[in-house]
C-alpha positions in Angstrom: 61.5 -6.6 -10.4 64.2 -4.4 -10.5 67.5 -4.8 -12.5 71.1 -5.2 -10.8 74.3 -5.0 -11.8 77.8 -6.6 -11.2 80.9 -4.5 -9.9 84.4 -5.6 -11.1 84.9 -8.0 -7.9 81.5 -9.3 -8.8 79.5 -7.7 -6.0 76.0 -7.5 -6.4 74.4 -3.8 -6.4 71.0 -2.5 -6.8 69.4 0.9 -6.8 67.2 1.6 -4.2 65.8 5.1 -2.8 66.1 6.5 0.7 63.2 8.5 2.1 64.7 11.3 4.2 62.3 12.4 7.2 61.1 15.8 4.5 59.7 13.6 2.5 63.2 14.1 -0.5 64.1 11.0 -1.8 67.9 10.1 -2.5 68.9 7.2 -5.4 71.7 5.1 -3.9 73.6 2.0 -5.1 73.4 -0.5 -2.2 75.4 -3.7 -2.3 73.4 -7.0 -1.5 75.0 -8.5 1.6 73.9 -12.3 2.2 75.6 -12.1 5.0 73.9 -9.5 7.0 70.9 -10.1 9.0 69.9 -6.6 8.4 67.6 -5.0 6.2 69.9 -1.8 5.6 73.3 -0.7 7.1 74.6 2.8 6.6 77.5 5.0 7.5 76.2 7.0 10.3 76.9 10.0 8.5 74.5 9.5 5.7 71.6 10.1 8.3 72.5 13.5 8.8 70.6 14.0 5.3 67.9 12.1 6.3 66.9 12.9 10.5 65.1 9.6 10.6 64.0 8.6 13.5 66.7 6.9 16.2 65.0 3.7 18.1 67.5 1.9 19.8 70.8 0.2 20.0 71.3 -3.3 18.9 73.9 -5.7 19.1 74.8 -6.6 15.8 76.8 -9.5 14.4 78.9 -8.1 11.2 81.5 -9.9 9.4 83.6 -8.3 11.8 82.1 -9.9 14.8 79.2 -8.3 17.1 78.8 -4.4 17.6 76.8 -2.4 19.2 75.0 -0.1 16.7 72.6 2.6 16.9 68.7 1.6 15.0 66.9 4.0 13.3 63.7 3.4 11.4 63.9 4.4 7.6 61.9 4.8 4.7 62.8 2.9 1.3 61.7 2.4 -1.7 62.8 -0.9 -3.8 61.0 -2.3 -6.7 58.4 0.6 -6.7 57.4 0.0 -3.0 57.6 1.9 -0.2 59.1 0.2 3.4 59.5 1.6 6.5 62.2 -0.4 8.1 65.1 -0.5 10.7 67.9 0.7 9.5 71.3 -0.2 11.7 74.0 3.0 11.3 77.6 2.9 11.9 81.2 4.4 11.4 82.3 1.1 9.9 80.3 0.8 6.9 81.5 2.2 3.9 78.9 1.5 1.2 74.7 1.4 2.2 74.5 -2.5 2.4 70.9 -4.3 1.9 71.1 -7.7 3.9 69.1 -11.4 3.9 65.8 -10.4 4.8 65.2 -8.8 1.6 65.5 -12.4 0.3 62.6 -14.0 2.3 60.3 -12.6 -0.1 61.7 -11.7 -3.3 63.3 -13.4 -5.9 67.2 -13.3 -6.3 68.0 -14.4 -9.7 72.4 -14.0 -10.2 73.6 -15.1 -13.7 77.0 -13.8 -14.1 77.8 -15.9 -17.7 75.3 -13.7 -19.2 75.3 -10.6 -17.0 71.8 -10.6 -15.4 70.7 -9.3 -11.9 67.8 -9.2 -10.7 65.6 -8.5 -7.3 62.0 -9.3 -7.7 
Protein backbone atom coordinates (compact mmCIF):
# COMPACT_ATOMS: atom_id res chain seq x y z
CA UNK A 1 0.00 0.00 0.00
CA UNK A 2 1.54 3.11 -0.56
CA UNK A 3 0.66 6.53 1.16
CA UNK A 4 -0.85 9.64 -0.82
CA UNK A 5 -1.26 12.97 -0.18
CA UNK A 6 -3.74 15.83 -0.86
CA UNK A 7 -2.59 19.16 -2.80
CA UNK A 8 -4.29 22.44 -1.77
CA UNK A 9 -7.20 21.98 -4.57
CA UNK A 10 -7.50 18.49 -3.16
CA UNK A 11 -5.95 16.57 -5.89
CA UNK A 12 -4.84 13.25 -5.21
CA UNK A 13 -0.93 12.53 -5.71
CA UNK A 14 1.23 9.55 -5.17
CA UNK A 15 4.82 8.80 -5.60
CA UNK A 16 5.64 6.47 -8.02
CA UNK A 17 9.13 5.64 -9.90
CA UNK A 18 9.89 5.80 -13.56
CA UNK A 19 12.34 3.15 -15.00
CA UNK A 20 14.32 4.90 -17.73
CA UNK A 21 15.59 2.44 -20.55
CA UNK A 22 19.51 2.39 -18.39
CA UNK A 23 18.00 0.83 -15.87
CA UNK A 24 18.05 4.82 -13.38
CA UNK A 25 15.07 5.20 -11.69
CA UNK A 26 13.45 8.70 -11.27
CA UNK A 27 10.83 9.43 -7.96
CA UNK A 28 7.93 11.48 -9.39
CA UNK A 29 4.61 12.79 -7.92
CA UNK A 30 1.84 11.69 -10.25
CA UNK A 31 -1.71 12.97 -9.83
CA UNK A 32 -4.50 10.21 -9.83
CA UNK A 33 -6.71 10.98 -12.78
CA UNK A 34 -10.20 9.06 -12.60
CA UNK A 35 -10.79 10.31 -15.53
CA UNK A 36 -8.28 8.99 -17.78
CA UNK A 37 -8.36 5.70 -19.33
CA UNK A 38 -4.73 5.46 -19.28
CA UNK A 39 -2.25 3.97 -17.15
CA UNK A 40 0.29 6.91 -17.37
CA UNK A 41 0.36 10.24 -19.34
CA UNK A 42 3.47 12.32 -19.53
CA UNK A 43 4.74 15.47 -21.16
CA UNK A 44 6.59 14.28 -24.13
CA UNK A 45 9.58 15.86 -22.95
CA UNK A 46 10.07 13.83 -19.86
CA UNK A 47 10.95 10.74 -22.23
CA UNK A 48 13.95 12.31 -23.34
CA UNK A 49 15.42 11.08 -19.80
CA UNK A 50 13.99 7.96 -20.21
CA UNK A 51 14.49 6.57 -24.33
CA UNK A 52 11.65 4.13 -23.68
CA UNK A 53 10.60 2.40 -26.29
CA UNK A 54 7.89 4.22 -28.90
CA UNK A 55 4.95 1.67 -30.07
CA UNK A 56 2.40 3.49 -31.62
CA UNK A 57 -0.08 6.24 -31.91
CA UNK A 58 -3.38 6.15 -30.22
CA UNK A 59 -6.35 8.06 -30.31
CA UNK A 60 -6.89 9.25 -27.03
CA UNK A 61 -10.01 10.76 -25.31
CA UNK A 62 -8.71 13.50 -22.67
CA UNK A 63 -10.71 15.88 -20.82
CA UNK A 64 -10.08 17.89 -23.69
CA UNK A 65 -11.69 15.74 -26.23
CA UNK A 66 -9.76 12.88 -28.45
CA UNK A 67 -6.00 13.28 -29.58
CA UNK A 68 -3.90 11.59 -31.28
CA UNK A 69 -0.86 10.68 -29.04
CA UNK A 70 2.33 8.92 -29.41
CA UNK A 71 2.49 5.17 -27.02
CA UNK A 72 5.51 4.29 -25.60
CA UNK A 73 5.99 1.27 -23.26
CA UNK A 74 7.38 2.25 -19.72
CA UNK A 75 8.68 0.75 -16.82
CA UNK A 76 7.18 1.70 -13.20
CA UNK A 77 7.34 0.99 -10.09
CA UNK A 78 4.23 1.61 -7.55
CA UNK A 79 3.73 -0.10 -4.33
CA UNK A 80 7.11 -1.90 -4.55
CA UNK A 81 6.28 -3.57 -7.95
CA UNK A 82 7.64 -3.34 -11.05
CA UNK A 83 5.08 -2.76 -14.40
CA UNK A 84 5.91 -2.50 -17.79
CA UNK A 85 3.16 -0.53 -19.20
CA UNK A 86 1.95 1.92 -22.09
CA UNK A 87 2.65 5.07 -21.41
CA UNK A 88 0.65 7.80 -23.70
CA UNK A 89 3.12 11.18 -24.20
CA UNK A 90 2.13 14.49 -25.14
CA UNK A 91 2.76 18.42 -25.21
CA UNK A 92 -0.46 18.99 -23.36
CA UNK A 93 0.14 17.38 -20.11
CA UNK A 94 1.68 19.32 -17.52
CA UNK A 95 2.00 17.00 -14.52
CA UNK A 96 2.71 12.75 -15.06
CA UNK A 97 -0.94 11.66 -14.54
CA UNK A 98 -1.77 7.93 -13.38
CA UNK A 99 -5.35 7.06 -14.77
CA UNK A 100 -8.47 4.31 -13.92
CA UNK A 101 -6.89 1.20 -14.60
CA UNK A 102 -4.67 1.45 -11.75
CA UNK A 103 -8.06 1.17 -9.89
CA UNK A 104 -9.21 -2.31 -11.23
CA UNK A 105 -6.93 -3.85 -8.89
CA UNK A 106 -5.97 -1.84 -6.07
CA UNK A 107 -7.61 -0.30 -3.42
CA UNK A 108 -8.32 3.52 -3.42
CA UNK A 109 -9.15 4.53 -0.01
CA UNK A 110 -9.71 8.91 0.04
CA UNK A 111 -10.51 10.34 3.52
CA UNK A 112 -9.99 13.91 3.27
CA UNK A 113 -11.67 14.78 7.14
CA UNK A 114 -8.74 13.02 8.42
CA UNK A 115 -6.16 13.38 5.79
CA UNK A 116 -5.53 9.83 4.60
CA UNK A 117 -4.53 8.48 0.99
CA UNK A 118 -3.89 5.56 0.14
CA UNK A 119 -3.25 3.15 -3.08
CA UNK A 120 -3.13 -0.47 -2.19
Amino acid sequence: MIQGEFDELGQLFFEIELIAANGENFLVNALLDTGSTEWLAINEQDLQGLEWQRVDRLNVLTAMGETRLETFLGKVVIDSQEFTIPVVAGSEFREKKIGIPWLRNRRLVVDFPVGVLTLG
